[in-house]
N, C-alpha and C positions, 0 to 999 in steps of 0.2 A: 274228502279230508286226506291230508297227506298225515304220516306218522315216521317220525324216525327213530329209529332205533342205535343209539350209539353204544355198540356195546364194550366192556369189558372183556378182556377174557376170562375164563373159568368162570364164568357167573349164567351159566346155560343161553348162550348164543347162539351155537350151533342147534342148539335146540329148535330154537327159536325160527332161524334160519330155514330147518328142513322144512318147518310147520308152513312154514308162509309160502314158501317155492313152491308148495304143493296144491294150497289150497285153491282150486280156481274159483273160488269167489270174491277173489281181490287181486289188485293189481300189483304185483310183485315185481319191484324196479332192479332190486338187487340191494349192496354190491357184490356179496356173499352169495353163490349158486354152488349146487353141489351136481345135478342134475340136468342144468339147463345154462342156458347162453343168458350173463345179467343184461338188463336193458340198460341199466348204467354203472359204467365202472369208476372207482374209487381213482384209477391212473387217470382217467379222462377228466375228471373233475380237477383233481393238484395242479394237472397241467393247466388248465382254463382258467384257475385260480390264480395264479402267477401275475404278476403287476399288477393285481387289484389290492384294494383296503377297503374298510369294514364301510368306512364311508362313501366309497368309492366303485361299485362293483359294476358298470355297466359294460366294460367289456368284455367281463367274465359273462353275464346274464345274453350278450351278442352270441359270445362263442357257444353257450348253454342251447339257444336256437339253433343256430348252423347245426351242431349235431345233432341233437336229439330232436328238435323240431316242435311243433305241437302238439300232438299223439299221444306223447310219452307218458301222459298224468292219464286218468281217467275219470270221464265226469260222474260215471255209474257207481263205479266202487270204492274201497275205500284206497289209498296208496299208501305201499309200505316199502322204505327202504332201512335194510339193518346192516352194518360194517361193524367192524372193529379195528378201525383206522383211526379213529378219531379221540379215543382216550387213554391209546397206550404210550408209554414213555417216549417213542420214539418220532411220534407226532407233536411233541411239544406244545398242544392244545392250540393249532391251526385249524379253527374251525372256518377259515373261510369258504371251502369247498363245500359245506351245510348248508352255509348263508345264502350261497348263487344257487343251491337246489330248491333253498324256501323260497328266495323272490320270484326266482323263475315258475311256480308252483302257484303264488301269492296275484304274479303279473295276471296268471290264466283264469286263476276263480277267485272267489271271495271267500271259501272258506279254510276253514284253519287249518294251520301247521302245528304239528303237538310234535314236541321232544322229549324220547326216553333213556332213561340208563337204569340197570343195575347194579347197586353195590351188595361189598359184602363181609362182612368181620375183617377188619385189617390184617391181624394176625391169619385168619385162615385163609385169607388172600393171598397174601404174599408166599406161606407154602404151598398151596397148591400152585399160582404159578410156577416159583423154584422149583417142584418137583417135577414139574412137566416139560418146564423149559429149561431145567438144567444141562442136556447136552449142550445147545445153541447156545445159552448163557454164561458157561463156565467160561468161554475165555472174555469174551467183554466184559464180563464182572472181575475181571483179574483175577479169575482162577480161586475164588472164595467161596467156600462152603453155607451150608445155611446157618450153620451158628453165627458163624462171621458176621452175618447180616445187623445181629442183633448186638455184638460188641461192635462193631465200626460206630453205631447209630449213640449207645453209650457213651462212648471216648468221643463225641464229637469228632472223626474222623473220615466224613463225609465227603469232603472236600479232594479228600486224595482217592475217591472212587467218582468219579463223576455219574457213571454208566447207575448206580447203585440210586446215586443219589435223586436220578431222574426219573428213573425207575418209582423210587417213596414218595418224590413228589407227586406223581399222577397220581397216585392213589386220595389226596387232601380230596376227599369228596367235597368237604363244604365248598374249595376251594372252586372243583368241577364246574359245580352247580351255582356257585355267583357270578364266573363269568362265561356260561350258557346263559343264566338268568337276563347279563348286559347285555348279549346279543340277541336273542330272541323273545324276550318278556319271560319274568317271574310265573304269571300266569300259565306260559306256555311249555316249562319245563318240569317233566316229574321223574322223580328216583325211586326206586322200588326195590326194598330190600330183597337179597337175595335169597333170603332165611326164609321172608314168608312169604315165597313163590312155590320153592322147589323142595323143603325141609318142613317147617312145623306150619305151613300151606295156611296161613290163619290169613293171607291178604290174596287171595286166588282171585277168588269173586271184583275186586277191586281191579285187579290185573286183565281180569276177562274185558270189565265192563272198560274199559280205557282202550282197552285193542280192536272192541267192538268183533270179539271173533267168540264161537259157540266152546260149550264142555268141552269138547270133544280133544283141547289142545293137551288136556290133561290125562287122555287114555294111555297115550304114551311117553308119558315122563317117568317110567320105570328106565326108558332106554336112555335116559340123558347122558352124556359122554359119563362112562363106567370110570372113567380116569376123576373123576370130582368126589367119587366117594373110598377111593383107594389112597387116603390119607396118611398113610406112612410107605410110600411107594416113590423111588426118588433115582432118576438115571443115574448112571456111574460115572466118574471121573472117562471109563474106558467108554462109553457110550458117545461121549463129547467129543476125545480125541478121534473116533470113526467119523463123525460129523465133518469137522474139521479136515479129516484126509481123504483128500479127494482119489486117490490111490484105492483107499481100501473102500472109499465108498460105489466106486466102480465096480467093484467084486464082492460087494456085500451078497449080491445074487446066490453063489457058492456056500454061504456059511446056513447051515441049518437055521431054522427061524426059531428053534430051541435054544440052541446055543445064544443066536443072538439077543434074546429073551433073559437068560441067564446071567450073560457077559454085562446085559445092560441094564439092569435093573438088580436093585436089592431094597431090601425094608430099612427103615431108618426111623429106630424109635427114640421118642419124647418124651421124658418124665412130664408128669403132672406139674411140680416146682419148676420146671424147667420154665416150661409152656405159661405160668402162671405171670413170672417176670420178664416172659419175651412180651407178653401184652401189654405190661405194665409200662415197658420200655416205649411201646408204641403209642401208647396216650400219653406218653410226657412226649413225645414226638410231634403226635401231631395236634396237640392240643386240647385236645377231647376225646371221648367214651364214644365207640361206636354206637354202643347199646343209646347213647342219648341223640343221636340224631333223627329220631321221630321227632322232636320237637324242634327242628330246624333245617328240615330239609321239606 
């Protein structure tokens, strides 16, 4: 069986990631290595993808052999590849690079291709991203803070942030997930909250049984990126601009790693009221309660 993994960020990928690179009881294709050389990269695939269409994929699946060859799948164990290329804003949900890894997979054996993702509260998606990727993001986002996020979205004024706006849209989970569902089968695609994975663990057992892998993934999920539970922790304005210059990021080496700890970082707290109507904001956004998509995902 092949199994992909298309992750989100902040929804324990990395997690996920180390788990599988390690385990040698399966066959870990990539794209994501922390530790080791991927057997297949995510550049290698966009490129082979190029002049193909959904209908169309056979010289993508040509170029898929020339590289990788026959080998690459294994008949013994199980195949897992997990990215986080494929469902962020800036992939604009080009999943063609997925589709030439299934057929090519599909051409080899007869058994199945499963596709997975994690979601996860919108609202506390979207700050944990902002707070992590606010260096990098500040200027593409034109320089907006996180409240912003939430009056732009109000005032209907979306349209003058584009970068913002593409960003909300990858998040339409339903959206996600109808058209994964159109390219690889309804049957074949599952979401998996990220709340009862890694927080109130009530869907573990279910999560086990779909990855086909032992307890044991669960010993260390104490260590999951520490940054997903430091919830009001949010880079600086000054954190960005180092990002950005290339000058001081040359010499960053020089600057104590206290300092730069300090300089880059502060807490940035949220009323209750506050946080109640940024939510609010976001189900009149995207049309529905997170909390309701057990029934439709």
């Amino acid at each position: 069986m092949l199994l992909i993994h298309l992750g989100y960020h902040r929804t324990g990928s990395s997690f996920l990631q180390r788990f599988l690179e390690k385990d040698s009881s399966i066959n870990y294709l990539g794209s994501r290595c922390y530790d080791t050389k991927p057997k297949i990269q995510d550049e290698e695939l966009f490129k082979i993808s190029k002049n193909n269409t959904y209908s169309n994929i056979n010289n993508g699946l040509s170029d898929f052999k020339k590289i990788y060859g026959n080998k690459i799948f294994s008949d013994e164990k199980y195949n897992y590849f997990s990215s986080e290329r494929y469902l962020n804003y800036v992939n604009n949900s080009n999943f063609l690079p997925i589709k030439i890894l299934h057929d090519a997979y599909k051409e080899k054996t007869n058994f199945n291709v499963k596709i997975f993702f994690l979601i996860r509260d919108h609202y506390e998606m979207i700050k944990s991203c902002w707070f992590q990727f606010y260096a990098t993001w500040y200027y593409n986002f034109k320089k907006i803070d996180f409240d912003d996020i939430f009056s732009i979205i109000e005032n209907n004024k979306l349209g003058e942030n584009n970068e913002l706006r593409f960003f909300l849209e990858s998040l339409d989970y339903l959206k996600k997930k109808s058209q994964l569902d159109q390219i690889f089968g309804y049957e074949n695609v599952k979401a998996f909250f990220f709340e009862g994975i890694f927080e109130e663990k009530f869907d573990q057992g279910n999560f086990l049984n779909f990855l086909n892998i032992n307890t044991n993934f669960f010993e260390n999920s104490k260590k999951i990126n520490s940054s997903l539970k430091d919830k009001n922790i949010i880079h600086t304005k000054f954190s960005a601009f180092i990002k950005k210059n290339s000058l001081i990021n040359k010499n960053l080496h020089l600057i104590s790693p206290k300092i730069k700890l300090f300089l880059g970082r502060k807490k940035y707290t949220i009323s209750e009221d506050k946080e109640y109507r940024y939510k609010k904001i976001l189900e009149n956004y995207y049309g529905y309660k997170y909390t309701d998509l057990k029934k439709n995902l």
